[in-house]
RODO-2510 file (C-alpha; in nm, 4 decimals, decimal comma):
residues 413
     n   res          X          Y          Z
     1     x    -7,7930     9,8285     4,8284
     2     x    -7,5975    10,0862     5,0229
     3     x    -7,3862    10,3204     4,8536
     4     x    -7,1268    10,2636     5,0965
     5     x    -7,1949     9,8733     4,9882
     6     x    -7,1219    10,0026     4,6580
     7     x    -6,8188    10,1900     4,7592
     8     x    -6,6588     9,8636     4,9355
     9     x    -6,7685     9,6496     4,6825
    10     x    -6,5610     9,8546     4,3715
    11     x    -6,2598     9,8735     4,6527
    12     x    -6,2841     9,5408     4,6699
    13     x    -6,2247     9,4680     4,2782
    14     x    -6,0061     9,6925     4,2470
    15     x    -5,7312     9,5123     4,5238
    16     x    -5,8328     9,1872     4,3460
    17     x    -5,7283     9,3396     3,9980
    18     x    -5,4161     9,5160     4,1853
    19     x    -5,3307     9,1577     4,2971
    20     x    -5,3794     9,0214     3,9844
    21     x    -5,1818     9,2925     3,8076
    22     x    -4,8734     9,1732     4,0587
    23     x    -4,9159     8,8336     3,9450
    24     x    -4,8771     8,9392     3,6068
    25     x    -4,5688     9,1668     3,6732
    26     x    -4,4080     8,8728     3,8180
    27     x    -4,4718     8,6733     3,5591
    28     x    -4,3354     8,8480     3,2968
    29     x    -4,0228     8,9547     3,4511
    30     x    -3,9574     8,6005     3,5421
    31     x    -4,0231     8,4903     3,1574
    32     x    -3,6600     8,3955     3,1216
    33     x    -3,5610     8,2813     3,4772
    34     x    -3,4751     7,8605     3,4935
    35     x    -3,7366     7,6813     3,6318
    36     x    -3,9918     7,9656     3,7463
    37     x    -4,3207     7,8385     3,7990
    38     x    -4,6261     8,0865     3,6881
    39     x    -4,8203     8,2790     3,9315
    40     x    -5,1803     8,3098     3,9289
    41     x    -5,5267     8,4407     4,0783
    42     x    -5,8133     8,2773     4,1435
    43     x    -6,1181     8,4841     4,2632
    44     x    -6,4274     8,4033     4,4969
    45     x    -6,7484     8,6179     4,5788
    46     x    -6,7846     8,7802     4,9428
    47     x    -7,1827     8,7474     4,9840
    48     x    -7,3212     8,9909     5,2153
    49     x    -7,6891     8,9340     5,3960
    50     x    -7,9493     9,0557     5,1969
    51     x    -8,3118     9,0181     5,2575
    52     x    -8,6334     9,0467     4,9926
    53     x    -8,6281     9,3942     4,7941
    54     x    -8,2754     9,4968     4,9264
    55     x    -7,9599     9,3554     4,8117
    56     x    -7,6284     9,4181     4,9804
    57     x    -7,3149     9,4082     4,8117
    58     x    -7,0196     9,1433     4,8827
    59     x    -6,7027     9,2114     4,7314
    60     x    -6,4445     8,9465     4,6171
    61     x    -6,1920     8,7546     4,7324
    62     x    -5,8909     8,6384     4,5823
    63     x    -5,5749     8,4039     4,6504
    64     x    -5,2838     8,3422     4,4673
    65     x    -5,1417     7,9997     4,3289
    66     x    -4,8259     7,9218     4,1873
    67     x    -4,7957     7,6274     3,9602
    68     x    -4,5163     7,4474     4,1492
    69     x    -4,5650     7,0847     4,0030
    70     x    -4,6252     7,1632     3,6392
    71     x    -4,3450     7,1071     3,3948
    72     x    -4,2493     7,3166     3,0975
    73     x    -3,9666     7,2807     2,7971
    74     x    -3,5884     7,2596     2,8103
    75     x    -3,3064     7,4655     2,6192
    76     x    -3,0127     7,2173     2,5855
    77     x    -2,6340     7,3954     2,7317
    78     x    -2,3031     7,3377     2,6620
    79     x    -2,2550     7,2886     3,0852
    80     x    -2,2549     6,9109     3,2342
    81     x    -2,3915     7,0893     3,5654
    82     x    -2,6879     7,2487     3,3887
    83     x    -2,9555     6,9993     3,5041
    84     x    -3,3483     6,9428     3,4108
    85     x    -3,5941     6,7210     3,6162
    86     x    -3,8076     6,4944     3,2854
    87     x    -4,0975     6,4191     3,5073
    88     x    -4,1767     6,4680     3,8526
    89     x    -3,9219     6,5385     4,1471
    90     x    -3,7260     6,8524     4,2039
    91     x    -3,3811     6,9048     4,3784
    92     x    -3,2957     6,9294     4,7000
    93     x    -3,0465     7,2075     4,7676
    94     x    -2,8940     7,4328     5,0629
    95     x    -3,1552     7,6544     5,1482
    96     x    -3,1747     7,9404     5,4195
    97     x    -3,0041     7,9151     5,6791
    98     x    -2,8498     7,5067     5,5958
    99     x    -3,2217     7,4083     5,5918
   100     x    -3,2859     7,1880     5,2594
   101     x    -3,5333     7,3528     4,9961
   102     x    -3,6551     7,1737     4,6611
   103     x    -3,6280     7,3658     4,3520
   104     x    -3,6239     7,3018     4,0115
   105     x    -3,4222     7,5549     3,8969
   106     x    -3,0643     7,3393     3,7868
   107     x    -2,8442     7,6045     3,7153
   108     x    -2,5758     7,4773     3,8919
   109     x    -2,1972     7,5900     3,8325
   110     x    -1,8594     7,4777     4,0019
   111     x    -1,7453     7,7544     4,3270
   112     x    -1,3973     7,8167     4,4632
   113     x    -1,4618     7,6010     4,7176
   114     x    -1,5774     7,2575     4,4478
   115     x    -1,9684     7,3149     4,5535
   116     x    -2,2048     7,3149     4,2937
   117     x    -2,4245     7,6006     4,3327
   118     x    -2,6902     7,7470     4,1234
   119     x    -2,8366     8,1138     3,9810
   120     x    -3,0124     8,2068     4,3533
   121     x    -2,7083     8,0834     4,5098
   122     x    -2,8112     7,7365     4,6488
   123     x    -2,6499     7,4718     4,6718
   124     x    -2,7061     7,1266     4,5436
   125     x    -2,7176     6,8579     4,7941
   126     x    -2,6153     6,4929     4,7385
   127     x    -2,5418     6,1140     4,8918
   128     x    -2,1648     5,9975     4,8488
   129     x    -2,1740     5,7146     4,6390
   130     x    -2,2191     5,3905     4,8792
   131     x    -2,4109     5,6060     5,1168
   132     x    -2,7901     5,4468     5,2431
   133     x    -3,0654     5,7568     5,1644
   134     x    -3,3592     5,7997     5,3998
   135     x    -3,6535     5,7701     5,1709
   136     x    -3,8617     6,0340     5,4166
   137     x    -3,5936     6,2365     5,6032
   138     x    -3,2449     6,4416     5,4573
   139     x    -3,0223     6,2440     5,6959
   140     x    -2,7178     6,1721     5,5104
   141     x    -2,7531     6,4431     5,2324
   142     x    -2,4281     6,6843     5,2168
   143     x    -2,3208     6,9533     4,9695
   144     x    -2,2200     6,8121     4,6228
   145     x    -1,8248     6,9002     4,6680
   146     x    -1,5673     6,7960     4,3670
   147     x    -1,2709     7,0043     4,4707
   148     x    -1,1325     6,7035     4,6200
   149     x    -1,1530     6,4982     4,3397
   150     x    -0,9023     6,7052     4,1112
   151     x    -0,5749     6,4591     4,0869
   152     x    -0,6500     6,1188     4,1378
   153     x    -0,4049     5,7893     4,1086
   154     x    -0,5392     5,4165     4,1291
   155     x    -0,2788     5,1669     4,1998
   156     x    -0,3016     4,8459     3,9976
   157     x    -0,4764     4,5398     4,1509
   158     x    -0,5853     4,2865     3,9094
   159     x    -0,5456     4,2472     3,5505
   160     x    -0,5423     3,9505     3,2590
   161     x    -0,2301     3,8261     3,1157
   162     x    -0,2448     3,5697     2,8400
   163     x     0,0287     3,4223     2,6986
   164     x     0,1014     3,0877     2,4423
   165     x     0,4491     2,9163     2,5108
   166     x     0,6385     2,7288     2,2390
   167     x     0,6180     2,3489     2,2444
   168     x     0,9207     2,3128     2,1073
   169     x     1,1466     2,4992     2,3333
   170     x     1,4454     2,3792     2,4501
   171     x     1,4198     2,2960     2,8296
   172     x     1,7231     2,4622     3,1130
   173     x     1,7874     2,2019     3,3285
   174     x     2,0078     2,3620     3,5034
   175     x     1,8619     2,5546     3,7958
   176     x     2,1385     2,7756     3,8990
   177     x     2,0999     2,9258     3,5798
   178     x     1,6819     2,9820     3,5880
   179     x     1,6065     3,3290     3,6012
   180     x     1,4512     3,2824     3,9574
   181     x     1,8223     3,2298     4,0766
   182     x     1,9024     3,5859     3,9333
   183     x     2,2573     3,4617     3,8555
   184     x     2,4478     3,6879     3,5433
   185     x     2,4018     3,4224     3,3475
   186     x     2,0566     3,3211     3,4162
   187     x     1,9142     3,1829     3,0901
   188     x     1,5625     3,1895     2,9740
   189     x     1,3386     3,0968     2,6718
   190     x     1,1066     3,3902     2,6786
   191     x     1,0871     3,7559     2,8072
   192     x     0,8302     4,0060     2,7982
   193     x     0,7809     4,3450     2,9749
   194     x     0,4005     4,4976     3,1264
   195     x     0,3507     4,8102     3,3108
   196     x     0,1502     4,8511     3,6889
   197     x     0,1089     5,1267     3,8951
   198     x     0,2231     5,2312     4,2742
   199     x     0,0440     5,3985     4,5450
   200     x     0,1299     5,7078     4,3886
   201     x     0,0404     5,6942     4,0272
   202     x     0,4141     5,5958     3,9298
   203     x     0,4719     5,3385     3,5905
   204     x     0,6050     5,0205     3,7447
   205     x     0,7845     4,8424     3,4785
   206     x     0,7684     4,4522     3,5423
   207     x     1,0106     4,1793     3,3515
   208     x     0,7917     3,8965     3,3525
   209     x     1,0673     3,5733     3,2070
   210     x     0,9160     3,2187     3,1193
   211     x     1,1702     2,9138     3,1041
   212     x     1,0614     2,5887     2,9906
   213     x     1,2211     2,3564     3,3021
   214     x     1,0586     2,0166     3,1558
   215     x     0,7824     1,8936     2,9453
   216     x     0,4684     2,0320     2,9794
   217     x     0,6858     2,2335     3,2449
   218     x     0,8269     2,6188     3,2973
   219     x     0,9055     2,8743     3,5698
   220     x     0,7676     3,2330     3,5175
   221     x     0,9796     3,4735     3,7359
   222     x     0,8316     3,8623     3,7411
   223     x     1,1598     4,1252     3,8573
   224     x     1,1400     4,5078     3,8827
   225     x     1,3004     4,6430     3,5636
   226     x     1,3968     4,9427     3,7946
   227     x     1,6227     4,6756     3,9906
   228     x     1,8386     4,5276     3,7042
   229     x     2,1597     4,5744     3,5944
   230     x     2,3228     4,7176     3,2552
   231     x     2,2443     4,3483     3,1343
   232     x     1,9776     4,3069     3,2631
   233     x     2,0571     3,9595     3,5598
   234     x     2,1507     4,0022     3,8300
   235     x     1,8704     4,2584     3,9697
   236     x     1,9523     4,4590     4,2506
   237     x     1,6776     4,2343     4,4403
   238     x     1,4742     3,9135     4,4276
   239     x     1,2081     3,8240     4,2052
   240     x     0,9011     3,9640     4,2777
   241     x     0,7278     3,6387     4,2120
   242     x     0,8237     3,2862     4,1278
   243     x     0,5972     3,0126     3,9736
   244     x     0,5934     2,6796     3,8352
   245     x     0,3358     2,6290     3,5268
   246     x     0,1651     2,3243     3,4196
   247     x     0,0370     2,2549     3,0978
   248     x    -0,2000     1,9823     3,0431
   249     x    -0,0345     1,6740     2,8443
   250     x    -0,3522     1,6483     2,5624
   251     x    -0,5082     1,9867     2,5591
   252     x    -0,1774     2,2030     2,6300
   253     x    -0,3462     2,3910     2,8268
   254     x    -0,2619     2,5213     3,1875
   255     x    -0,3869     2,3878     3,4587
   256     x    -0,1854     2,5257     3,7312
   257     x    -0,1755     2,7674     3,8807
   258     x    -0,4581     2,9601     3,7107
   259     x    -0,3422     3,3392     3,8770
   260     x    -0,0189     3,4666     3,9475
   261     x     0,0500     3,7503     4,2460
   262     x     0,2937     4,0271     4,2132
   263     x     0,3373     4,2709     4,4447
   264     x     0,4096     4,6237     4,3018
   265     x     0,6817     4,8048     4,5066
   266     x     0,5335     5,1023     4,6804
   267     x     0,1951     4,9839     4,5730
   268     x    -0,0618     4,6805     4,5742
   269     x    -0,0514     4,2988     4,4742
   270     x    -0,1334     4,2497     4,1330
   271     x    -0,3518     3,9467     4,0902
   272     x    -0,3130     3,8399     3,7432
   273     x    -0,5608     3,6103     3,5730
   274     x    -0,3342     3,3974     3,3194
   275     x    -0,5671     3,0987     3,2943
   276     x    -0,6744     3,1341     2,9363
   277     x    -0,2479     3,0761     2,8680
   278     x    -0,1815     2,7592     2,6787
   279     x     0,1905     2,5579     2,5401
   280     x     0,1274     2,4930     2,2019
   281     x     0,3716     2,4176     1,9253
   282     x     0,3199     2,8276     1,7875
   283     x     0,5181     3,0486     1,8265
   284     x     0,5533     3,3138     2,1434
   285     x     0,2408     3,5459     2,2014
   286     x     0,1583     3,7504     2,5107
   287     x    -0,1087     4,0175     2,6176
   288     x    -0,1599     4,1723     2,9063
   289     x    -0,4463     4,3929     3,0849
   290     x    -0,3829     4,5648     3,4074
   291     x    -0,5599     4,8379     3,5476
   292     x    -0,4556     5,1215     3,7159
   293     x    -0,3867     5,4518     3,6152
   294     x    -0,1464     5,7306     3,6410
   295     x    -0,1786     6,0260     3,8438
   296     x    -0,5105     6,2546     3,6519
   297     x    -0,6077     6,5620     3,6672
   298     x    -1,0284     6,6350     3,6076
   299     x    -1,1068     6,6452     3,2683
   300     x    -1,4783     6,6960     3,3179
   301     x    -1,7714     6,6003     3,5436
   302     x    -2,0854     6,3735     3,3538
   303     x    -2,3726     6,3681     3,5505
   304     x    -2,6083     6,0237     3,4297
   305     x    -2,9827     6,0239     3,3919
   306     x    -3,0297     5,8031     3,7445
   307     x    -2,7981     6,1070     3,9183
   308     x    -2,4908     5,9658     3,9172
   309     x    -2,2107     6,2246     3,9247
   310     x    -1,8778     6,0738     3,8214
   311     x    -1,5404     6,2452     3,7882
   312     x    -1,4096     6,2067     3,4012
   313     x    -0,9832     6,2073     3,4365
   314     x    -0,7522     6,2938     3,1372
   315     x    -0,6553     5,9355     3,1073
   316     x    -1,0576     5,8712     3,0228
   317     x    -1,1127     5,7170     3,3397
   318     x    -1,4002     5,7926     3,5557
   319     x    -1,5239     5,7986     3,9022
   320     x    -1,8571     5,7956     4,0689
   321     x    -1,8906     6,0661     4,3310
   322     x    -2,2361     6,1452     4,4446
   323     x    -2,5569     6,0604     4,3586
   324     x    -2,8037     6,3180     4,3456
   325     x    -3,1421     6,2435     4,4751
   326     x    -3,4618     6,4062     4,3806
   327     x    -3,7510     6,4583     4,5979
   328     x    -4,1399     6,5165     4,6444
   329     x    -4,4566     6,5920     4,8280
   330     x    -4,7696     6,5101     4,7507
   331     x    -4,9029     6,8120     4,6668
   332     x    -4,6765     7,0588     4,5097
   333     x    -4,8434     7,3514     4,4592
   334     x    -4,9314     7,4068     4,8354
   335     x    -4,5629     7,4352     4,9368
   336     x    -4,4255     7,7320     5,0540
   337     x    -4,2976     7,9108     4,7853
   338     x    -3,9434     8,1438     4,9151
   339     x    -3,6694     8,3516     4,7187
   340     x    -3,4870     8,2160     4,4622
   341     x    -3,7383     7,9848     4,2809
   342     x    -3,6958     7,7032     4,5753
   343     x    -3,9893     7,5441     4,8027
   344     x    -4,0398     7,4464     5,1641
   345     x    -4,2573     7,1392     5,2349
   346     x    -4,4881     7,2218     5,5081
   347     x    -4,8114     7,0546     5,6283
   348     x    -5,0670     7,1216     5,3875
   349     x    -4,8043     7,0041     5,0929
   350     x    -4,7206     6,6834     5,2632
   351     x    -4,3936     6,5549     5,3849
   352     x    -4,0969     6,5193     5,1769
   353     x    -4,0045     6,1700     4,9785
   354     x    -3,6786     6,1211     4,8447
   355     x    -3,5433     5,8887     4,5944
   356     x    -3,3539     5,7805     4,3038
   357     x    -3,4092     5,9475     3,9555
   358     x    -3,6270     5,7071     3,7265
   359     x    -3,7319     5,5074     3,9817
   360     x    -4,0671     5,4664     4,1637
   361     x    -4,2373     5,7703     3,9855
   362     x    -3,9075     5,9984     4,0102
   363     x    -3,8909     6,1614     3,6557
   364     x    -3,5197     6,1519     3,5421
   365     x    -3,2285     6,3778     3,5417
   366     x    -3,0894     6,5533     3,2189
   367     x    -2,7497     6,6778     3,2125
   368     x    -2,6730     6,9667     2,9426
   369     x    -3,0418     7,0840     2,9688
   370     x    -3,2178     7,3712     3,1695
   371     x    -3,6106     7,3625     3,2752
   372     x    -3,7502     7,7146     3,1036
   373     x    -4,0134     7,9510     3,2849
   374     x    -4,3573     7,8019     3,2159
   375     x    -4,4807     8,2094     3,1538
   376     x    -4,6597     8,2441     2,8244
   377     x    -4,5560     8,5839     2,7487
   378     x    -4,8490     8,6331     2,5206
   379     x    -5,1063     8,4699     2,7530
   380     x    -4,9293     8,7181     3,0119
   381     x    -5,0404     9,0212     2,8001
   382     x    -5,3767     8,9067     2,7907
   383     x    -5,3904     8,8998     3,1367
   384     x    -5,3053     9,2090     3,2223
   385     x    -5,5278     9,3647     2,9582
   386     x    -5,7851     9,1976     3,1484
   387     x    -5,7312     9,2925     3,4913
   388     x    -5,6448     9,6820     3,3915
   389     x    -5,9761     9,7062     3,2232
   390     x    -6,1769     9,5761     3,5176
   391     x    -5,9779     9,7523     3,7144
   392     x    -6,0829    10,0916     3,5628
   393     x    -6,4687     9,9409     3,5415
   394     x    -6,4181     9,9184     3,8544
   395     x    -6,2604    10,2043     3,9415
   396     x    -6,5609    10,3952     3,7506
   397     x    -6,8225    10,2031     3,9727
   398     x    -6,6241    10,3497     4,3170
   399     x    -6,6588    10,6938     4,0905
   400     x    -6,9968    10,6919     4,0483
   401     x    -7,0277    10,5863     4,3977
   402     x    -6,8904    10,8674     4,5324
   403     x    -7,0744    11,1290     4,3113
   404     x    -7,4060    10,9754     4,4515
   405     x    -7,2546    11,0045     4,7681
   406     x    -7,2421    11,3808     4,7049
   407     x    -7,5517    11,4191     4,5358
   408     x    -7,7291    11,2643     4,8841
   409     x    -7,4980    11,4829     5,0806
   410     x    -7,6426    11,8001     4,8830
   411     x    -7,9623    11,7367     4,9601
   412     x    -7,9375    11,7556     5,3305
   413     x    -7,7334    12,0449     5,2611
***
């Protein structure tokens, strides 16, 4: 063995301890950082040739790992948008220059501008709801934006009205005076009142009036209650909707027609299901379920274990918005590992598959929750009591080295 061997050989272990001694730095700063995956170092001999009676020194090698695909706890938040991946997947966010990264670092908070971005300053990426995802390629994905979801107003469309009509009513026979001929002195047997809502979010008050016409017989006309007068007939204009009723002559119950249509002024046609309404001898009853909503502002955004993002209004109503894939390679830890705790598939990693959380091997989303740092601080400390001493050991073999070195020198001195 040469001493210059020698020499090379201690350099050698000491870069491989300086490298490890980097890992370890890294690690423990990034102790508390969401999602940080551990660095390590794994070390291989350099054999040099070395024939009988004279051994020359290698060195050692050493490349660094990161622990992309392991998993470690959570610490639950008091944020919807703080998100953890349970199982395997990661996120696929806005990374340098527009080009998607993965990361599992969920962080994410509401911008100016209604993205969702997280701690590195990424942004998470999403499919509107109803889009069709690739399940190999980001076609389709766009920034997760809910600025312009912040007022929303859903005009009434459909809706249950049930109703029982006295069997003993007295009939009108006289059809200039039904309320469908919106006379003053229009005359009815009942009268009840619902609400709908426009285009625009606006309380549509409707006056729906049943007269009983014959047996087994009566007219239901709906009116605007903004259109009537200081007694109420005549409105301003027609009926919104005229129908005849039939009740069966046994079972009193109706048998035509089974919906009734109104059309709300500045909005949509109601379509009312009213075919659970029967005429029995009881007295009046009516119930009615429309939907349709008032004008809302956000309340708060929920974000479902399958990645659902929905909207949550004031009024308690909710909207899905996105849903927010997850994605993976087949091997993790050989992506390309870039600032701000995110990942680059390349070629030795695999190609990228995308998909829905909980499905097909995806792990799930949490909402509330944040993926800790898998750095064990004490394991850390270890470490780098480990590496500083061989360091030094080595460090002392380059020393003694070098005095032998001198000693040689000397004696050709």
């Amino acid at each position: 063995m040469s001493l210059y061997g020698l020499l090379n050989t201690s350099a050698s272990g000491m870069a491989a301890q300086s490298t490890a001694l980097s890992t370890v730095a890294d690690n423990i700063a990034n102790v508390s950082t969401t999602g940080y995956k551990r660095a390590s170092t794994e070390f291989s001999t350099l054999v040099a040739s070395s024939g009988a009676g004279n051994y020359q020194s290698g060195g050692v090698d050493v490349d660094t790992r990161v622990a992309i695909g392991s998993q470690s706890g959570t610490t639950s938040t008091s944020s919807s948008t703080d998100l953890a991946v349970d199982g395997n997947g990661f996120f696929i966010v806005s990374g340098p220059n527009g080009t998607p990264a993965l990361t599992r670092a969920g962080s994410f908070e509401k911008q100016a501008d209604g993205t969702l971005e997280n701690a590195a300053g990424y942004t998470l990426l999403g499919y509107p709801v109803g889009t069709t995802p690739s399940a190999n390629s980001y076609a389709g994905l766009e920034e997760v934006n809910i600025s312009d979801l912040a007022m929303k107003a859903v005009p009434s469309t459909e809706g249950t009205v049930t109703f029982n009509l006295p069997l003993q009513a007295t009939a009108v026979t006289d059809a200039t005076k039904l309320p469908s001929a919106n006379a003053a002195d229009a005359t009815y047997t009942q009268k009840t009142s619902f609400t709908a809502y426009n285009n625009a979010g606006t309380a549509v008050n409707l006056d729906a009036y049943y007269t009983k016409t014959a047996d087994n017989t009566w007219e239901v006309s709906v009116y605007n209650q903004a259109d009537a007068t200081a007694g109420g007939f005549p409105y301003s204009s027609g009926a919104l909707a005229t129908e005849t009723l039939t009740f069966d002559s046994t079972t009193y119950a109706l048998t035509s027609p089974t919906s009734l249509s109104i059309p709300v002024p500045n909005g949509s046609t109601v379509v009312l299901d009213i075919s659970k309404s029967t005429q029995l001898d009881a007295k009046y009853t009516f119930s009615a379920n429309v939907n349709g909503n008032a004008a809302s502002a956000v309340k708060s955004v929920e974000i479902s274990d399958d990645g659902t993002l929905s909207v949550v209004y004031e009024d308690g109503s909710s909207v899905a918005a996105y849903t927010i894939p997850l994605a993976m390679v087949a091997s993790p830890d050989n992506m390309t590992v870039i600032s701000g705790n995110a990942y680059l598939p390349n070629q030795d990693s695999g190609s990228v598959q995308i998909g829905t959380a909980g499905t097909n091997g995806f792990g799930t989303i949490g909402s509330y929750t944040l993926e800790n740092s898998d750095v064990d601080l004490a394991t850390e400390l270890t470490r780098m009591i480990q590496s500083q001493n061989i360091y030094q050991s080595n460090a002392k073999v380059f020393q003694t080295g070098s005095d032998l070195l001198k000693v040689l020198v000397n004696l050709n001195t």
